[in-house]
Structure formats: structure tokens, C-alpha cells
N, CA, C and O atoms as CSV, one atom per row, in Angstrom:
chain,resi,resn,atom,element,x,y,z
A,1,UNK,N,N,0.827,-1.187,0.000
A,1,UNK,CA,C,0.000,0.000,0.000
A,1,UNK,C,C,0.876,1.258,0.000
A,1,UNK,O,O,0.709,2.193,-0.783
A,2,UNK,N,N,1.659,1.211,0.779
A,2,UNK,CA,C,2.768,2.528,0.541
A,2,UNK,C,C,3.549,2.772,-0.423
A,2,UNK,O,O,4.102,3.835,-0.704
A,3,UNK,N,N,3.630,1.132,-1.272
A,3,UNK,CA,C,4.249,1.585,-2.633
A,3,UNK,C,C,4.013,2.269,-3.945
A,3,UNK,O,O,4.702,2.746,-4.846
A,4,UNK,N,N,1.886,2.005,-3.481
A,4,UNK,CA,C,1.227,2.809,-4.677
A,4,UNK,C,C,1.008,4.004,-4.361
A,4,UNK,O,O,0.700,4.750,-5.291
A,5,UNK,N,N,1.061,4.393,-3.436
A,5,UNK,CA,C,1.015,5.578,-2.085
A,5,UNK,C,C,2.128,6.355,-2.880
A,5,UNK,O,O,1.927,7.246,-3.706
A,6,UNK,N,N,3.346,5.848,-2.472
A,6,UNK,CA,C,4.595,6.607,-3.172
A,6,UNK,C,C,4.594,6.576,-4.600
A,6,UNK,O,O,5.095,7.606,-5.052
A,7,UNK,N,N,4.153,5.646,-5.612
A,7,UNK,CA,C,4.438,6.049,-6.785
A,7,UNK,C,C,3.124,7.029,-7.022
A,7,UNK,O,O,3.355,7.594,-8.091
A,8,UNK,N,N,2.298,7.325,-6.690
A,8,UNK,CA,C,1.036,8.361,-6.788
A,8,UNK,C,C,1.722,9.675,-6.252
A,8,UNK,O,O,1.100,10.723,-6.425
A,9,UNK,N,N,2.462,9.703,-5.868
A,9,UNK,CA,C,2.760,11.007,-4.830
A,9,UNK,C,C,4.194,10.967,-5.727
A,9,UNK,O,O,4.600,12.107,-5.502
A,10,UNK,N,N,4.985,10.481,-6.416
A,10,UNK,CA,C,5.457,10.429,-7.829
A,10,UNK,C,C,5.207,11.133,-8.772
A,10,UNK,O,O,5.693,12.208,-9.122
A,11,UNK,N,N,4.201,10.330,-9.320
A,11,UNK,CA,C,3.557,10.439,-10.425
A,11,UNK,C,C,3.233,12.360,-10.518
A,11,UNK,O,O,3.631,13.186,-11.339
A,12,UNK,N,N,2.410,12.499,-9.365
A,12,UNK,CA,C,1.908,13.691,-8.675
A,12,UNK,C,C,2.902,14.949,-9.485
A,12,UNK,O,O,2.854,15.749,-10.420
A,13,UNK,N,N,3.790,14.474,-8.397
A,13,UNK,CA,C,4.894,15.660,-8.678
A,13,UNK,C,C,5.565,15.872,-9.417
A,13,UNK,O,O,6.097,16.981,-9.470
A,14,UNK,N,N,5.916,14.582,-10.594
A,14,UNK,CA,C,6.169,14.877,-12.066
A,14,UNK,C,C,5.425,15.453,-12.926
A,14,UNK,O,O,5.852,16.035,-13.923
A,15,UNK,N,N,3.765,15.290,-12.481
A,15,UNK,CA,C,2.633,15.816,-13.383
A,15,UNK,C,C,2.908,17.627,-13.145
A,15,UNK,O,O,3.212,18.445,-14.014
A,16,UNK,N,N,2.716,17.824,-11.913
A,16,UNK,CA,C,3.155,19.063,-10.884
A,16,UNK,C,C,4.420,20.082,-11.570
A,16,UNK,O,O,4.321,21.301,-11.712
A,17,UNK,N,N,5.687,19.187,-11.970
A,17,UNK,CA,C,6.709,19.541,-12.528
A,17,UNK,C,C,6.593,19.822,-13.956
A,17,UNK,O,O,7.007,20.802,-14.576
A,18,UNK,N,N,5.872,18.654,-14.430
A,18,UNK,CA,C,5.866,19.216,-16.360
A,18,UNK,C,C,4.958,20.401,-16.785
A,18,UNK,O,O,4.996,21.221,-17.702
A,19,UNK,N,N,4.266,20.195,-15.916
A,19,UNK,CA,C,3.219,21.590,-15.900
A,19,UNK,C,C,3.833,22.473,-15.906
A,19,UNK,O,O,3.722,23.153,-16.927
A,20,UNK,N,N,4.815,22.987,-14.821
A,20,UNK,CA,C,5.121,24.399,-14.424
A,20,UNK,C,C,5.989,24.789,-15.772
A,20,UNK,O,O,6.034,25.879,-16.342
A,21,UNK,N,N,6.517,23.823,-16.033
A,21,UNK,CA,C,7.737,23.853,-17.188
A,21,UNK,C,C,7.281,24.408,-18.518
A,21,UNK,O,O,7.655,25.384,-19.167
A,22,UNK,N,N,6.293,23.421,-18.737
A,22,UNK,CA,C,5.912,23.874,-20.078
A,22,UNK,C,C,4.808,24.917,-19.978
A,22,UNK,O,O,4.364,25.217,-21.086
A,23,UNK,N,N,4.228,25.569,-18.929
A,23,UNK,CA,C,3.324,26.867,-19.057
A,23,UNK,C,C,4.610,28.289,-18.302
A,23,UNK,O,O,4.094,28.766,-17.291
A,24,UNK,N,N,5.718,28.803,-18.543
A,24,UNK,CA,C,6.252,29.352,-18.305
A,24,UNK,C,C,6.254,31.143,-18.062
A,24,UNK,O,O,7.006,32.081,-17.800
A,25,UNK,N,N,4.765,30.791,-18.377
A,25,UNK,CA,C,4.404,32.557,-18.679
A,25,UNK,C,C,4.382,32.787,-17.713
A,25,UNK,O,O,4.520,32.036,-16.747
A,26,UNK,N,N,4.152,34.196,-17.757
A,26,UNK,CA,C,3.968,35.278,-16.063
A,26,UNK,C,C,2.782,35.776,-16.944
A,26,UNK,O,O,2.563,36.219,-18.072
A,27,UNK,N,N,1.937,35.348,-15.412
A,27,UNK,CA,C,0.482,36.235,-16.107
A,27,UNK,C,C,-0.196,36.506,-14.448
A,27,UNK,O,O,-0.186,35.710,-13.508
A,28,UNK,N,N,-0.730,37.830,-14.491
A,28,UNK,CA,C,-1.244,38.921,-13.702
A,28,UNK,C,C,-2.590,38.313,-13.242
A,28,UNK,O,O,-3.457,38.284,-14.116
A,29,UNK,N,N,-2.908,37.838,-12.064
A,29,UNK,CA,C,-4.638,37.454,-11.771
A,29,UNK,C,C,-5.268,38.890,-11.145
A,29,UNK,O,O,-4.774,39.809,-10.491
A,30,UNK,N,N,-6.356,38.664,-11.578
A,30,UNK,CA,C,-7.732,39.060,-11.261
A,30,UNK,C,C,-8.574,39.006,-10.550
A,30,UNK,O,O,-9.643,39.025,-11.160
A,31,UNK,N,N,-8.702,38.933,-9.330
A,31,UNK,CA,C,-9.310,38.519,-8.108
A,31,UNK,C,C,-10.863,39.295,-7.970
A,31,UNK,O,O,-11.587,39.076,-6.999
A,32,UNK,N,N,-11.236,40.184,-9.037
A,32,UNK,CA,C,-12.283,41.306,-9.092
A,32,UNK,C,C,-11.972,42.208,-8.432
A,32,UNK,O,O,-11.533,43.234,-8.953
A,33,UNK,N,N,-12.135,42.055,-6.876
A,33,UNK,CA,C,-11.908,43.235,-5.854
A,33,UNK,C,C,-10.414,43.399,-5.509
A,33,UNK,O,O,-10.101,44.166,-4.599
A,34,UNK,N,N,-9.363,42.628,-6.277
A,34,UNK,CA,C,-8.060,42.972,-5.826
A,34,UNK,C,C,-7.397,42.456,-6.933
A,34,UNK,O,O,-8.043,41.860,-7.794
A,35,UNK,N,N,-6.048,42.622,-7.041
A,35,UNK,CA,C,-4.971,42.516,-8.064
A,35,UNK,C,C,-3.923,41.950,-7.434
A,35,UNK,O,O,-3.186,42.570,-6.668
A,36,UNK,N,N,-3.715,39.849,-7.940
A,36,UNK,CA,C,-2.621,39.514,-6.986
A,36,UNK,C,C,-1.344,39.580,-7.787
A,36,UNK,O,O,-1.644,39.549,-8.981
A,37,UNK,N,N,0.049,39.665,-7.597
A,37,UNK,CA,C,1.042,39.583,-7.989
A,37,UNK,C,C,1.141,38.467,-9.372
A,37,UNK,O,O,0.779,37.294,-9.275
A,38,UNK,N,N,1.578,38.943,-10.377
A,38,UNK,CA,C,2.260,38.303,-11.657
A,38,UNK,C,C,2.605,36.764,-11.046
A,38,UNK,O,O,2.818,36.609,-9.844
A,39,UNK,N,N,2.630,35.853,-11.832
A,39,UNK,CA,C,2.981,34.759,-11.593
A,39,UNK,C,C,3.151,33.277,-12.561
A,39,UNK,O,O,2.466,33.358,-13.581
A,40,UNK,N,N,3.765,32.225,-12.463
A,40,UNK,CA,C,3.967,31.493,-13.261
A,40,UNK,C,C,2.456,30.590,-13.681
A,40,UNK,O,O,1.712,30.066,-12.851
A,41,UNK,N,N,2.283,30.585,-15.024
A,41,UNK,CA,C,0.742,29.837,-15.367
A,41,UNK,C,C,0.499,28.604,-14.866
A,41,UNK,O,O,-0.597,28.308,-14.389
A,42,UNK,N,N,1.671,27.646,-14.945
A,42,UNK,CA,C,1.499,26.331,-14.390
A,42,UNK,C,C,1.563,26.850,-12.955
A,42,UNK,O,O,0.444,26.885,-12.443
A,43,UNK,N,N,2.384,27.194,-12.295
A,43,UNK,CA,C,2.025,27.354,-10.960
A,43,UNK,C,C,0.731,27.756,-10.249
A,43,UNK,O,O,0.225,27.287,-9.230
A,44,UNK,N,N,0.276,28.869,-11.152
A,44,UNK,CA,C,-0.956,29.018,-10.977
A,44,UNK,C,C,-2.239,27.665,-11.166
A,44,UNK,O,O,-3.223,27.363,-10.491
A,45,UNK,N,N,-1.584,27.061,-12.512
A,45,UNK,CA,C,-2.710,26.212,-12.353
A,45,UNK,C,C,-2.360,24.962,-11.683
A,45,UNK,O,O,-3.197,24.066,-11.791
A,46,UNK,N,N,-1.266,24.702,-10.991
A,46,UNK,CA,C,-1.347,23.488,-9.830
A,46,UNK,C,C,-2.207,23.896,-9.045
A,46,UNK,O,O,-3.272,23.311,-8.848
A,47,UNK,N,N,-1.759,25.247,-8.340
A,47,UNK,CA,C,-2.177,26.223,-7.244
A,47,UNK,C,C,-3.948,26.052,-7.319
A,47,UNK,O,O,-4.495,25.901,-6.226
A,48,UNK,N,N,-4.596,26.065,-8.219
A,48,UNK,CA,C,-6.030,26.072,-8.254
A,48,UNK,C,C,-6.960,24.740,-8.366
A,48,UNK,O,O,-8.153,24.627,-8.085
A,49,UNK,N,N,-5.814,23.513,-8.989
A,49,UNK,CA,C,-6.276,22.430,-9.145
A,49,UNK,C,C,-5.744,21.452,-7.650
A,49,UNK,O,O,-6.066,20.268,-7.542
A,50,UNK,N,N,-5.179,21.941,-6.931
A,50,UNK,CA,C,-4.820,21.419,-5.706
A,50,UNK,C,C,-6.099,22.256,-4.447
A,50,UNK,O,O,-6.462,21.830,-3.351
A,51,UNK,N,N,-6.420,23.264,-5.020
A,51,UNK,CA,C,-7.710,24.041,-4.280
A,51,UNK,C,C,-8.378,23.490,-4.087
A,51,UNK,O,O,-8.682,23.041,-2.982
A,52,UNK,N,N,-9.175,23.197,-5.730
A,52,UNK,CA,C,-9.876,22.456,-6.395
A,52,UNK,C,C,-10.724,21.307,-5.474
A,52,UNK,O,O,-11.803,21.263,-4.883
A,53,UNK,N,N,-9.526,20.368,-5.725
A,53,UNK,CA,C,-9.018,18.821,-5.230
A,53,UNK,C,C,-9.734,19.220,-3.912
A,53,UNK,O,O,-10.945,19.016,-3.827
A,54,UNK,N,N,-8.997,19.823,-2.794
A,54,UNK,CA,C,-9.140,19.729,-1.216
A,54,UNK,C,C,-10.509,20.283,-1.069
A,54,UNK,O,O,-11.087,19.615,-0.212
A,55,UNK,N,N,-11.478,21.469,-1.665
A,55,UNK,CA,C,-12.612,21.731,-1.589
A,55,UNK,C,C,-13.501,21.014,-2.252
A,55,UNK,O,O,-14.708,21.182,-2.075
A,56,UNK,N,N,-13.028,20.154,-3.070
A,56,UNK,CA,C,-14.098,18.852,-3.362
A,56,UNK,C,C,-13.998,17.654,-2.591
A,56,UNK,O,O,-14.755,16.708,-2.810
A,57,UNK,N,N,-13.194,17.625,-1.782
A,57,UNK,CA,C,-12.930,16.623,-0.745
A,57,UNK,C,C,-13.574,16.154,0.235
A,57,UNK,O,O,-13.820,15.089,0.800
A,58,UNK,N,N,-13.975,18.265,0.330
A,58,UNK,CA,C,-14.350,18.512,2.004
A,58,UNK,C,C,-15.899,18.310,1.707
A,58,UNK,O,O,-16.644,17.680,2.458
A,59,UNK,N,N,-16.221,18.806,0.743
A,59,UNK,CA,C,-17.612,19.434,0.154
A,59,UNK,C,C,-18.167,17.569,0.272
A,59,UNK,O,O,-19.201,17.190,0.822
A,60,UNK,N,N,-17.109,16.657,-0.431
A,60,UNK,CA,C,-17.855,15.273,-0.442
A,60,UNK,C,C,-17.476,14.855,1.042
A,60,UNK,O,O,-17.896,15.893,1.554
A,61,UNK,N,N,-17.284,14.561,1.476
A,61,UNK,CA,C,-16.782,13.841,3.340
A,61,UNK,C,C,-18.098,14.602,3.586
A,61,UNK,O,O,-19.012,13.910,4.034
A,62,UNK,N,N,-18.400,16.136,3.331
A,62,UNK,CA,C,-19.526,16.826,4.612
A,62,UNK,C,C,-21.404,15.788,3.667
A,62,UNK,O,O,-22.162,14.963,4.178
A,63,UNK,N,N,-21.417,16.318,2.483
A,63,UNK,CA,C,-22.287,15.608,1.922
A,63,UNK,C,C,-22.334,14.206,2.357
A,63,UNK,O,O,-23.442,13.920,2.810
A,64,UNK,N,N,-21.347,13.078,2.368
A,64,UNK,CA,C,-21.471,12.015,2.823
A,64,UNK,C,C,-22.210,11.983,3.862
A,64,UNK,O,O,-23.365,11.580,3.999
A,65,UNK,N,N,-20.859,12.817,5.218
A,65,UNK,CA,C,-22.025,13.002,6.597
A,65,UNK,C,C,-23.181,13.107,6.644
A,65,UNK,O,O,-23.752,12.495,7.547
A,66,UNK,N,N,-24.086,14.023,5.578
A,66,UNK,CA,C,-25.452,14.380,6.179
A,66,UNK,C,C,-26.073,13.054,5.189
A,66,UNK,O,O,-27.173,12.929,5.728
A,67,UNK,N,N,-26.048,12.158,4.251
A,67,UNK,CA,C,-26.433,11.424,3.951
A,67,UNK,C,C,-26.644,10.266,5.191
A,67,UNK,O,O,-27.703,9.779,5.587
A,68,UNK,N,N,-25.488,10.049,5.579
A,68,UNK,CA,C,-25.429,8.771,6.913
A,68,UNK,C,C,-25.854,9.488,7.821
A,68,UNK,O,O,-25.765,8.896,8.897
A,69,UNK,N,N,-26.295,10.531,7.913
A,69,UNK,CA,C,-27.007,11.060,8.949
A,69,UNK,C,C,-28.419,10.540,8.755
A,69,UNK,O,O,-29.188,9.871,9.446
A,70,UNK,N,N,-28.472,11.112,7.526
A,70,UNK,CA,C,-30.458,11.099,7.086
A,70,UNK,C,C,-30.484,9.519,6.837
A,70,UNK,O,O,-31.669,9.258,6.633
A,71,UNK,N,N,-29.594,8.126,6.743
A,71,UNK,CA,C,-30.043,7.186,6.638
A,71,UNK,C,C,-30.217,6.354,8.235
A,71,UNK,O,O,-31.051,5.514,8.571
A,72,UNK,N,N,-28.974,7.021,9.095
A,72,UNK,CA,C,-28.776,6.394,10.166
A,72,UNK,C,C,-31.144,7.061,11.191
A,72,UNK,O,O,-32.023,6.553,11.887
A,73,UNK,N,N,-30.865,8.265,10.532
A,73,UNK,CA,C,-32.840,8.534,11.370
A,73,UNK,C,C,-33.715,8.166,10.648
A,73,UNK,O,O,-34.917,8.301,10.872
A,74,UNK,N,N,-33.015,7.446,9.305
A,74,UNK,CA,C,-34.775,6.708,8.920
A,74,UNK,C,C,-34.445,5.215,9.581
A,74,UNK,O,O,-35.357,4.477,9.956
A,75,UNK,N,N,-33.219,4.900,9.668
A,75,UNK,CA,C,-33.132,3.463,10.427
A,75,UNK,C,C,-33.840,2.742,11.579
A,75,UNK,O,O,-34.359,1.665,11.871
A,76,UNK,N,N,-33.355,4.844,12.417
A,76,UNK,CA,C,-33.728,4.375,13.822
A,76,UNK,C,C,-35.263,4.675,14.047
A,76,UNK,O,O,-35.972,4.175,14.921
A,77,UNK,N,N,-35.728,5.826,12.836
A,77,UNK,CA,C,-37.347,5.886,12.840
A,77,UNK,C,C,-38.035,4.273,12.366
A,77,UNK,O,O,-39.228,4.338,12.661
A,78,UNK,N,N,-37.842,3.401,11.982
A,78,UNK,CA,C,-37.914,2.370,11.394
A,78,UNK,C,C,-37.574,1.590,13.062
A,78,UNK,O,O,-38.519,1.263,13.781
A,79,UNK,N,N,-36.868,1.487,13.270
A,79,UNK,CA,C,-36.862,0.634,14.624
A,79,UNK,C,C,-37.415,1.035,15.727
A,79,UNK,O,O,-37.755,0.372,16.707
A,80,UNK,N,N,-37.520,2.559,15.454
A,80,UNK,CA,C,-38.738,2.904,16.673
A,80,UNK,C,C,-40.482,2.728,16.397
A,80,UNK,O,O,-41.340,2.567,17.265
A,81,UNK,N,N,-40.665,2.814,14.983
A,81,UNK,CA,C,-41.955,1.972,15.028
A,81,UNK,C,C,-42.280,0.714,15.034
A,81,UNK,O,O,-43.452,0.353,14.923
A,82,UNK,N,N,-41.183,-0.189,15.176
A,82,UNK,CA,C,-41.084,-1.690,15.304
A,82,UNK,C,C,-41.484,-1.343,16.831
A,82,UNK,O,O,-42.611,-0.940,17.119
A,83,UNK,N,N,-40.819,-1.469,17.447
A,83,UNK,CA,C,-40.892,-1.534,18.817
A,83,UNK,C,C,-41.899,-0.621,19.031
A,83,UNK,O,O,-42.173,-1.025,20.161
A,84,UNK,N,N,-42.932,0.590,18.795
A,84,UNK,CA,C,-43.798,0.992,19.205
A,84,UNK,C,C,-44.995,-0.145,19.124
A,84,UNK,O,O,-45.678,-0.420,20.110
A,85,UNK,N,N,-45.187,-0.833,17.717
A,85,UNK,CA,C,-45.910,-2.180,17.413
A,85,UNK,C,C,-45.508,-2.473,18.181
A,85,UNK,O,O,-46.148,-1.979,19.110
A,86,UNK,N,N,-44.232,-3.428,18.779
A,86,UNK,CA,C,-44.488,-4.497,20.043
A,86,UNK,C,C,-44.999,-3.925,21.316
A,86,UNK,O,O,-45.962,-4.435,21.890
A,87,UNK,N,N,-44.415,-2.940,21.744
A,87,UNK,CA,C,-45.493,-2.409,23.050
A,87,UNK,C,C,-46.655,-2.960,22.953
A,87,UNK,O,O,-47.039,-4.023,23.441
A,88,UNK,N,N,-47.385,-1.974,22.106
A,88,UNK,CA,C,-48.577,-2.076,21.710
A,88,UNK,C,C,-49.562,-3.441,21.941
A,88,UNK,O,O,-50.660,-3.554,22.486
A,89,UNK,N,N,-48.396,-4.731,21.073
A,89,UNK,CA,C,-49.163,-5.615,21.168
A,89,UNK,C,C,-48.763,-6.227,22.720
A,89,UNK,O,O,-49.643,-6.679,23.453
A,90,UNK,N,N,-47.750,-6.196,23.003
A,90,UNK,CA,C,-47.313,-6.508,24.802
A,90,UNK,C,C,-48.669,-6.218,25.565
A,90,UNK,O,O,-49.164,-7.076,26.296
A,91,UNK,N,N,-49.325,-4.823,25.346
A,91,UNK,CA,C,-50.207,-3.838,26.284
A,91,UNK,C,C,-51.529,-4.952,25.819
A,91,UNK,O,O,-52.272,-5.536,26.609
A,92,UNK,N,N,-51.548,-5.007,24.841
A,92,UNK,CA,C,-52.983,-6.187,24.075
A,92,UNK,C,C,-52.855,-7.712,24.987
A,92,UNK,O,O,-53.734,-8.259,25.654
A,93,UNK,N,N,-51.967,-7.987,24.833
A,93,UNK,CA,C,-51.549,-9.644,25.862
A,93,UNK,C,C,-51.989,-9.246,26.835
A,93,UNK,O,O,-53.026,-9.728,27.291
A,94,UNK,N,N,-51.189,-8.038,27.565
A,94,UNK,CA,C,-51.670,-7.859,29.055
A,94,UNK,C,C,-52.877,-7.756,29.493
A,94,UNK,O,O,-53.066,-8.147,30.645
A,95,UNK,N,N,-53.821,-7.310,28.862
A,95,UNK,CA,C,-55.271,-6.745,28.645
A,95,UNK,C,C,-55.967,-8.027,28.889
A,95,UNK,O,O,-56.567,-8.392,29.900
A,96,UNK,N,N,-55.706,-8.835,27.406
A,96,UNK,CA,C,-56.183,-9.970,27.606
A,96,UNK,C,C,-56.140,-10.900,29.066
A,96,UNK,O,O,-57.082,-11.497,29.587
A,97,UNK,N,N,-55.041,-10.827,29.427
A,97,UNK,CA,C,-54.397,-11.675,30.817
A,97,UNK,C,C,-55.225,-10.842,31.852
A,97,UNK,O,O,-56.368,-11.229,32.096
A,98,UNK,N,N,-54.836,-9.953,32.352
A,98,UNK,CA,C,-55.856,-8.664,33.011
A,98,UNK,C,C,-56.805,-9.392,33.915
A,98,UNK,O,O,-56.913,-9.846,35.055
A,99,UNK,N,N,-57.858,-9.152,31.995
A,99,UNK,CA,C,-59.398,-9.791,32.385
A,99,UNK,C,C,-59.638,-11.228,31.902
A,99,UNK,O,O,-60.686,-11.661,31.424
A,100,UNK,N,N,-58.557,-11.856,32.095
A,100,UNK,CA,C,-59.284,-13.493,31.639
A,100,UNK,C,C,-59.416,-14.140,33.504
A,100,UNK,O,O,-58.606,-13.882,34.394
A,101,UNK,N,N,-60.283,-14.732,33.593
A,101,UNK,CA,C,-61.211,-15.390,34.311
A,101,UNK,C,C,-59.819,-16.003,35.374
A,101,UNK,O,O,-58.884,-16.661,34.918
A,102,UNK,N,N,-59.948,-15.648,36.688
A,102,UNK,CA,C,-59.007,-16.562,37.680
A,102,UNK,C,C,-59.323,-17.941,37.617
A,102,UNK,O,O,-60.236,-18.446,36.964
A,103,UNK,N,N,-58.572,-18.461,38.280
A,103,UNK,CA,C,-58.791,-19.942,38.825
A,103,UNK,C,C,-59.861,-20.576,39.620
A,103,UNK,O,O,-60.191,-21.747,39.429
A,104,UNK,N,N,-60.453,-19.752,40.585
A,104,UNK,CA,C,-61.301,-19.784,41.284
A,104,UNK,C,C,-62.946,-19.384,40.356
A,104,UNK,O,O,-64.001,-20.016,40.417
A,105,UNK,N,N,-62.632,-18.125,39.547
A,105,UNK,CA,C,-63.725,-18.116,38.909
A,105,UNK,C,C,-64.218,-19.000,38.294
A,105,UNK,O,O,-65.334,-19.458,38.539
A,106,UNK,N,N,-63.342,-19.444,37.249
A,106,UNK,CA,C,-63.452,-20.509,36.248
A,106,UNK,C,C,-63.771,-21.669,36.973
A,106,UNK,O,O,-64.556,-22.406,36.377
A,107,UNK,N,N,-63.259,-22.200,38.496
A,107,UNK,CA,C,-64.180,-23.635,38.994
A,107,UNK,C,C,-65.183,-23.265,39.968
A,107,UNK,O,O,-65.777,-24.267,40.364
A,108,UNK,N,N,-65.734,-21.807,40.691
A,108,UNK,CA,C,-66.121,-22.162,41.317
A,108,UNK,C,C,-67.366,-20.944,40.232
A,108,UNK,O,O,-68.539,-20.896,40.599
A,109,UNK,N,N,-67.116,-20.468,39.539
A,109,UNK,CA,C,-68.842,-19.111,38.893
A,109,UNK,C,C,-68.787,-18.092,39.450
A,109,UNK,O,O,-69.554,-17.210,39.063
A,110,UNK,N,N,-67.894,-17.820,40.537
A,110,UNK,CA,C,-67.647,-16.462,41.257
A,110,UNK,C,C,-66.696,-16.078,41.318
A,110,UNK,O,O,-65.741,-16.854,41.350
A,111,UNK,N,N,-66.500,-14.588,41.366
A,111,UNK,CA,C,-65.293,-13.930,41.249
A,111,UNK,C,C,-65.089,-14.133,42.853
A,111,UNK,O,O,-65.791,-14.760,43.646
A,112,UNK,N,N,-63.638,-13.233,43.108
A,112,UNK,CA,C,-63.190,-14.124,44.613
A,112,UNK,C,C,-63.378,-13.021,45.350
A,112,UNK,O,O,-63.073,-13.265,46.517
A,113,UNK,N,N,-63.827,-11.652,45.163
A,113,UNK,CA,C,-64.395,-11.040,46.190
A,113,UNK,C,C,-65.548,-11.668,46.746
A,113,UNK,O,O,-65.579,-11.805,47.969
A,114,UNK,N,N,-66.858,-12.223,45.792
A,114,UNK,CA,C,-68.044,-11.911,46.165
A,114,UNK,C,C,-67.384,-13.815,47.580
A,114,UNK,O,O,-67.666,-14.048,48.755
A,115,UNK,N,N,-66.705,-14.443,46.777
A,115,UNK,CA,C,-66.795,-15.874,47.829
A,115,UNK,C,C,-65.821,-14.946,49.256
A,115,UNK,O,O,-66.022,-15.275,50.425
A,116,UNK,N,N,-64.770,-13.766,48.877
A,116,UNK,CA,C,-64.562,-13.414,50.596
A,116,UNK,C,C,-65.625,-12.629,50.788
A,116,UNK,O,O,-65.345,-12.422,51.968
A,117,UNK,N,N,-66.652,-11.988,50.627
A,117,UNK,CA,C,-67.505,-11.292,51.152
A,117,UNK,C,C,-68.657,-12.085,51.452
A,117,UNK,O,O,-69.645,-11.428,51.779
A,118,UNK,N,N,-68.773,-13.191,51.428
A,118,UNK,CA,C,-69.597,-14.530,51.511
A,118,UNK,C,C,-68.962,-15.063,53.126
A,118,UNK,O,O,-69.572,-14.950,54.189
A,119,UNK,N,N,-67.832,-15.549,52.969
A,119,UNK,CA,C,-66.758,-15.909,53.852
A,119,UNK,C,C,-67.022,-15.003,54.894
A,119,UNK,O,O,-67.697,-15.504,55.794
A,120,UNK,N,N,-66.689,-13.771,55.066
A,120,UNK,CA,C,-67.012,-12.855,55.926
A,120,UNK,C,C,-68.166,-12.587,56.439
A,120,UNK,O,O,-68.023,-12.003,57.513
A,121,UNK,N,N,-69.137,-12.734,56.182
A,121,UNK,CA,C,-70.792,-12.523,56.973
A,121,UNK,C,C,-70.646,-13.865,57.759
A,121,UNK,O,O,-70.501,-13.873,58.981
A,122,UNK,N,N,-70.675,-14.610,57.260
A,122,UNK,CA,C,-71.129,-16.213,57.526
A,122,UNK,C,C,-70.824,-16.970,56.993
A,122,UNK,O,O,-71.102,-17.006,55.794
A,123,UNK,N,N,-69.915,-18.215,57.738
A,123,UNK,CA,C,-68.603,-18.719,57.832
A,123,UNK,C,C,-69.872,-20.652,57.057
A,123,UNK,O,O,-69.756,-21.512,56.184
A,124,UNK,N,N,-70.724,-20.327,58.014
A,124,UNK,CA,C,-71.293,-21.537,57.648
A,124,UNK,C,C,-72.238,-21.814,56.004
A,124,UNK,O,O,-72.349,-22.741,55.202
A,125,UNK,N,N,-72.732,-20.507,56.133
A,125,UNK,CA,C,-73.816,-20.202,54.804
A,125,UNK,C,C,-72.347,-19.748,53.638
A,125,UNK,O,O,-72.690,-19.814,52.458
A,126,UNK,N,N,-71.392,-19.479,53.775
A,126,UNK,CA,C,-70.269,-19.954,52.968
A,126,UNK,C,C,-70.001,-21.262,52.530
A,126,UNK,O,O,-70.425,-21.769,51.492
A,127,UNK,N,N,-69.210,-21.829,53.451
A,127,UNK,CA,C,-69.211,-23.281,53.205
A,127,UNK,C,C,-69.959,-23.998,52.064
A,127,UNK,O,O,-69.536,-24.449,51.000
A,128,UNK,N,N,-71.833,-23.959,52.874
A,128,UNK,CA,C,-72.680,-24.167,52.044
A,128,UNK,C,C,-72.703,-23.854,50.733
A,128,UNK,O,O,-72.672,-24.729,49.868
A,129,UNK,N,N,-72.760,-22.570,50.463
A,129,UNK,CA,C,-72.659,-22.261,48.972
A,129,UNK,C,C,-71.741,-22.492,48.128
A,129,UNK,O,O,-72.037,-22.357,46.941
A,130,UNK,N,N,-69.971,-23.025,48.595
A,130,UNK,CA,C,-69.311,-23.233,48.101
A,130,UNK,C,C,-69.289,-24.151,47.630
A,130,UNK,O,O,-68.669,-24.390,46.594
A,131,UNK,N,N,-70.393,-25.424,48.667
A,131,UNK,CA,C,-70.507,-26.818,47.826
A,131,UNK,C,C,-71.715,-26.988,47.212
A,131,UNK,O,O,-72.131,-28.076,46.814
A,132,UNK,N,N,-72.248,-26.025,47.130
A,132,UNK,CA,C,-73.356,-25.901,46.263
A,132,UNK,C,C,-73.008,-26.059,44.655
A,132,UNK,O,O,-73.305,-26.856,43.765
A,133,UNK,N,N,-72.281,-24.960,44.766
A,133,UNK,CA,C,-71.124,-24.201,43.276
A,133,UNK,C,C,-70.429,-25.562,42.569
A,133,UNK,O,O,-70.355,-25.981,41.414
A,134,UNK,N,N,-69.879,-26.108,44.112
A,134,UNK,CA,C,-69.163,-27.390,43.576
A,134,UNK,C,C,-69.664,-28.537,42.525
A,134,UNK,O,O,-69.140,-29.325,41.737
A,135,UNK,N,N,-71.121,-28.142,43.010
A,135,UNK,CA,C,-71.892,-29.624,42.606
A,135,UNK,C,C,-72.938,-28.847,41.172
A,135,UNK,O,O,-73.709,-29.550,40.519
């Protein structure tokens, strides 16, 4: 990896070098609001294509970011309505469980207040009714 590394960074600076060579002029820029110093054309145009280069760099890395941004919140919007569905249906089970019929209801026809509030008046007329229920 460092060898294509170095011949790129080679290559680079020979491209870098034939340029300056063969554009040898001195030519005056134009900045609109200012006037910079005379200068060599190839130099100038490394100088703008190395600009170039690093502000298209930055411009793509920041664009990337807000892409994996906007995919990473439809992900997690996507996994937060998964899991809002399971609540949901969790809260539905529970409901069901809640109000499904005790143990006592289901063998004896009464819910288990009315047999302790039975229990509590009268211990005997309890009894009774419990084997009433039974039978």
C-alpha cells in the first residue's frame, strides 16, 4: 500500500513539474476586488487544481455526513416503530391476561371477592354455597 502511495505522490509531482515547465508565462490574476502579484501559469494552475481537489474533498466527506445522517434517522425511525408495534401488542396480551377469568372463577362461577364477602358474613352459609357451586 505505501508503494502505490509513493508512486502516486510520484507520479503527482512529475505531473506538478511538467506543468510548471511547459506553461512558463507570467500572467497577472484578477481577483475582481483585488490585483494579486504576476505569476507562473502552471504554478498558478497546480495552485487552483490542488484548491480544487481539497474543496471537493471537504464538500464530499460533509455531503457524505449528512447522507449517513439522514439514513442512520430513517433506520432508527424504522426501529422505533417496530418496537412501538411491540409495546402495543405486549399492552394487548396484558389486557387480555388482566381480564381473563381466575382460577377460582373458572371452577367455582364467582369472582373471589363476592366468595370473601360470603366468607365474611357467615362462615357456615359460605361453606354451604361453596358446595353448592361445587356440585
Amino acid at each position: 500500500m505505501r508503494f502505490i502511495l509513493f508512486v502516486l505522490l510520484f507520479l503527482s509531482f512529475a505531473y506538478a513539474l511538467g506543468l510548471v515547465l511547459a506553461n512558463n508565462t507570467e500572467i497577472g490574476v484578477n481577483l475582481l476586488f483585488s490585483q494579486a502579484p504576476a505569476m507562473n501559469l502552471g504554478l498558478l494552475l497546480i495552485l487552483c487544481m490542488t484548491l480544487g481537489i481539497i474543496i471537493g474533498m471537504l464538500l464530499s466527506l460533509l455531503i457524505f455526513r449528512v447522507l449517513q445522517n439522514k439514513w442512520e434517522i430513517s433506520r432508527l425511525q424504522k426501529l422505533n416503530k417496530n418496537l412501538q408495534e411491540q409495546v402495543a401488542q405486549a399492552n394487548v396480551v396484558i389486557d387480555r391476561q388482566a381480564n381473563a377469568p381466575t382460577v377460582e372463577e373458572a371452577v367455582y362461577g364467582a369472582t373471589a371477592s363476592n366468595v370473601h364477602d360470603e366468607a365474611s358474613t357467615d362462615p357456615i352459609e359460605t361453606a354451604t354455597l361453596t358446595k353448592r357451586k361445587r356440585e
